[in-house]
N, C-alpha and C positions, 0 to 999 in steps of 0.2 A: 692566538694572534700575538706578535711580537709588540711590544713597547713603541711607537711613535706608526705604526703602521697607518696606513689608509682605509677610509670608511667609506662608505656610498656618500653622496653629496659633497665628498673634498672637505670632512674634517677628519683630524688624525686622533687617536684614542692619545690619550695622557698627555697631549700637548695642547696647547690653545688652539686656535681655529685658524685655520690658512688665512695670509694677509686677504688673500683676492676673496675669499669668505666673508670676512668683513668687510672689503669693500662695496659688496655686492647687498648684502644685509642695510647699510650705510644708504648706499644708493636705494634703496629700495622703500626705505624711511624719507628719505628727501623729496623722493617718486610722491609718496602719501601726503605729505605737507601742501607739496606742489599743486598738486592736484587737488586737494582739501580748500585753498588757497585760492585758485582757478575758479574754482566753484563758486566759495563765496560772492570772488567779485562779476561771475557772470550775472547771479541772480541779483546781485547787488547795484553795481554798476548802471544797467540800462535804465532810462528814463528815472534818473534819480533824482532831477531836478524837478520834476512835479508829481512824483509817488516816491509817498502817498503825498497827499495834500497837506501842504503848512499848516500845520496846527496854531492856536492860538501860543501854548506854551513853547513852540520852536520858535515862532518871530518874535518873544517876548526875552528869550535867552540870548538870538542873533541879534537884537535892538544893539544890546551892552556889547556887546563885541563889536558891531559897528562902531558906535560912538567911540569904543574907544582907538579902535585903529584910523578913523579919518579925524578924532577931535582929540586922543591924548586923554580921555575923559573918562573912566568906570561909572558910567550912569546909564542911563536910559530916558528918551523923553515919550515913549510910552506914557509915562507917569510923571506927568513934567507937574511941580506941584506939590504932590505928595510926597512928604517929608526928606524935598532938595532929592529927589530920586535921578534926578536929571545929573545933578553932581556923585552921586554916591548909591553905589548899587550892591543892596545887602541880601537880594535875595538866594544868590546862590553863590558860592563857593569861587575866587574869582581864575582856578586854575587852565578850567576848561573856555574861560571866556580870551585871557591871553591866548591862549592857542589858535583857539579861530582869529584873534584878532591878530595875528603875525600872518595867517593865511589869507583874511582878508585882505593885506600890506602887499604882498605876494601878488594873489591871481585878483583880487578886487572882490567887492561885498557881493553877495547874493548868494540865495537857498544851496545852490549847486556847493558854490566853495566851503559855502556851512557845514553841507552833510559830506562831502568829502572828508572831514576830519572825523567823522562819525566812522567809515569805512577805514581808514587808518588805526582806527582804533580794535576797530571789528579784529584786521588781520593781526597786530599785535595778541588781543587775546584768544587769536587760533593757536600764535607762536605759544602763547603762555601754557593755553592747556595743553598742548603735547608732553611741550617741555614737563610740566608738574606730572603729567600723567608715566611720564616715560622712566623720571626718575621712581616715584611709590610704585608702579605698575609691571614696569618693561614697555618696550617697545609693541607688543602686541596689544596691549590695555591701552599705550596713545594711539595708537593708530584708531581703534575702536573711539578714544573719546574723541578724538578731535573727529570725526566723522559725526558722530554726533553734538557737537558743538557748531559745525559746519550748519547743521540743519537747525537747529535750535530757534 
């Protein structure tokens, strides 16, 4: 067989892979996401606003996030009292509290817009494990984890 000839499937021996090869590969990885993607927020999405049921540790994280998008305030009056909690809220981390509390500013306070950013996140780290899987793995090994990260 001569030097740049043609193979079954439309690659050529000793040259890279025909453009439309790769496109096709491309798409096909996008196809996977999409659809990885889709999934989540089918099984995610419905009836998110009352499943599961509020926990005491979700209204106690969304307190601080209210207060502070309708009052300016990093506190919580949960625990109004105890050690100025009302003013000043030490008990977690205050990155993920900004965030609901911009989306609370947004669509307005309650469970729904809460776990919304939950789901936001969810898909971000579909995006993440493909990507990490795709670069150590290949494209065959992300398709496989994000599938199972999908379900997880």
């Amino acid at each position: 067989m001569e030097e740049g000839a043609r193979l079954e499937g439309g690659l050529q021996t000793g040259t890279r892979p025909l453009l439309s090869d790769r496109r096709l590969a491309l798409a096909m990885e996008a196809g996977i996401v999409v659809v990885a993607c889709l999934l989540f927020l089918a099984f995610t999405v419905p009836n998110l606003a009352n499943h599961p049921v509020p926990s005491d540790d979700e209204i106690w994280v969304l307190s601080a996030s209210h207060k502070l998008a309708t009052e300016g305030v990093f506190g919580t009056d949960l625990f109004a009292g105890f050690y100025r909690s009302e003013d000043m809220y030490f008990f977690n981390m205050p990155g993920h509290h900004i965030v609901v509390a911009g989306v609370y500013k947004v669509f307005g306070t309650g469970i729904l817009a809460g776990r919304l950013v939950a789901v936001v996140y969810g898909l971000v780290t579909l995006a993440l494990v493909y990507l990490l899987a795709r670069r150590f793995g290949g494209p065959l090994t992300a398709g496989l984890a994000i599938v199972l990260a999908d379900r997880a």
